[in-house]
Every structure is written in C-alpha cells, then in structure tokens.
C-alpha positions, -999 to +999 in steps of 0.1 A: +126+194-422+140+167-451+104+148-437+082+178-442+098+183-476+096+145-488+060+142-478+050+173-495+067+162-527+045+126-521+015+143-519+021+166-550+036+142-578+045+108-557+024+085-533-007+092-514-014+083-485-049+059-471-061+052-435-076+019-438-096+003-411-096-031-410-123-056-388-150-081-387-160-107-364-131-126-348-113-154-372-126-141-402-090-138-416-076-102-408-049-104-398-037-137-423-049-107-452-033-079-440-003-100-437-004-119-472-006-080-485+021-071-465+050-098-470+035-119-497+031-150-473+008-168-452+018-159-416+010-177-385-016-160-365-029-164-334-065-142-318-057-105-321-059-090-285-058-049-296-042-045-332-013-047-357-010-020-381+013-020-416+022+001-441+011-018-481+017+001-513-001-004-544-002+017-573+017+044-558-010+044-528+005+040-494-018+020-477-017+025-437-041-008-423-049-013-389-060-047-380-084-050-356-089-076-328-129-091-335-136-108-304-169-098-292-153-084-255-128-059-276-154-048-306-165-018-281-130-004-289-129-005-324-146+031-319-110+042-310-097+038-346-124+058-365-114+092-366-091+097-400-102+067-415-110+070-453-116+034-459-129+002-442-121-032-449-146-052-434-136-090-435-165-119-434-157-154-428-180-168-464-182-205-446-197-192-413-235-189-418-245-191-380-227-157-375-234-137-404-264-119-388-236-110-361-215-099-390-248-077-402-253-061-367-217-054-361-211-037-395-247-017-394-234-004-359-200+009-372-213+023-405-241+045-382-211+065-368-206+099-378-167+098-379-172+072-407-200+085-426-176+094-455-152+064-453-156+037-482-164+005-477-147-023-491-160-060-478-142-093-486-160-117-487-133-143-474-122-182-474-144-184-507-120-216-511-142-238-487-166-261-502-195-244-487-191-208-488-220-183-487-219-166-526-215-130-530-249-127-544-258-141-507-233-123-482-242-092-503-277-097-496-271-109-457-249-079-451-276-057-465-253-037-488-281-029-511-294-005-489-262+015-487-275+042-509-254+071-500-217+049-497-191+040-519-188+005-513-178-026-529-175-068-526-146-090-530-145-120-531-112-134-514-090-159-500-065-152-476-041-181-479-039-180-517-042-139-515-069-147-542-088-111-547-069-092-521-055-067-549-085-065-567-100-046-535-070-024-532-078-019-563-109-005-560-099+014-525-077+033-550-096+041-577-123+051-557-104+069-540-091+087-570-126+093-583-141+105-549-106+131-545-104+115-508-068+117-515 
C-alpha cells in the first residue's frame, strides 16, 4: 500500500517515470552508455547476449533503459521490448561507414512497428572522438531522419567513454517529453 501511495505522490508532484528502449547494431556502444549514465564510469563490457536494464534519473525523470543485445542473430527479438516504450535510443557507431546502411534498414524496420509509432526517437550518433567519424550532417542524412515527418526525434552527437553528449539527449527525451505530455 506505502508503494501504491509513494508512486502516486511521484506521478502528481515528484518524478515521472520513462520507458526507454535502447539498440543499434552490435558494438555501437550501448551498453558502455547506458552504463557511463548509470555509475558515472566507463565499464567493461563484453557482447550483450539478451539485455541489461537500469534505472537513470535526470531532472526529476526516472529513466527505466533497457539495453539491447545488437547482434544480427538476436535483433528479431528486440520486437519483445516494444510495447510501453515511450522513447528509443538508437545508438550508431559514427566510425563505421560499411554498416551504416545496416544501421538504416534495422532502424526503418523498428520505427514501421505500430507499438512504436508514438515513441520518440532519440539517436546518438556515437565515438564522435575517432578521427574519422561520419558528421551529423552525414549520419543524419544516411539514417534518413529527414523523412521522419510525423516523429519527435532528435541527434546527438556522443561519446561513450568521455560521456560527451549523453545528457544533452536525456535532455531532450525530457523535455520532449514534457512538451508532447507522454508523461
């Protein structure tokens, strides 16, 4: 009952809550982001076989993420985690130009599914430290957000290691999702 009560009182005057969805293609740098956002520290990671999911709050948002494995074999399943989500976080390596028309065909599949047709869409745009790293201007254009006419979405660019615009996309998430009244 003391739950029931404390959550009520969260979602009148205190915290509200997020679903986040988190994926892209395999060693894009999921799971090193959700962790920096999580502890503050680069983690050691290793392939994710199924998921991790966290709790990260910012500004008063309780951000639940669920990390996604990205291997090509378990991306069927990412069709699992849909339902409830109100945001995804879809994570692009920037330095890896011979899969980004993977990246394109993976995202275009997920965003065609109705129980995500009113989720935002947040992309980072990660490892933007490495020498040769696509651009925004260019991921945004490979990715084909431009034609996302009738969704809230947004790029960031980011590093994982250095947590380098990790909050600035929370950031967005949550004042979207204060403009949109998704919370």
């Amino acid at each position: 009952m003391g739950l029931v009560v404390s959550r009520l009182l969260d979602r009148l005057w205190g915290k509200k809550e997020m679903r986040i969805l988190m994926v892209g293609l395999d060693a894009a740098g999921k799971t090193t982001i959700l962790y920096k956002l999580k502890l503050g520290e680069i983690v050691t990671t290793i392939p994710t076989i199924g998921f991790n999911v966290e709790t990260v709050e910012y500004k008063n948002i309780q951000f639940t993420v669920w990390d996604v494995g990205g291997q090509d074999k378990i991306r069927p399943l990412w069709r699992h985690y849909f339902q409830n989500t109100q945001g995804i976080i879809f994570v692009v390596d920037s330095n890896d130009r011979d899969r980004i028309v993977e990246a394109r065909e993976e995202l275009q599949r997920m965003l065609n599914e109705d129980e995500l047709r009113d989720a935002l869409l947040l992309v980072f745009a990660n490892k933007q430290d490495l020498p040769n790293a696509m651009s925004i201007a260019e991921i945004t254009q490979q990715l084909g957000l431009q034609s996302l006419t009738r969704r809230a979405w947004y790029i960031q660019s980011t590093c994982a290691t250095t947590g380098d615009g990790l909050y600035e996309g929370l950031e967005w998430l949550a004042e979207t999702l204060r403009k949109t009244g998704r919370d």
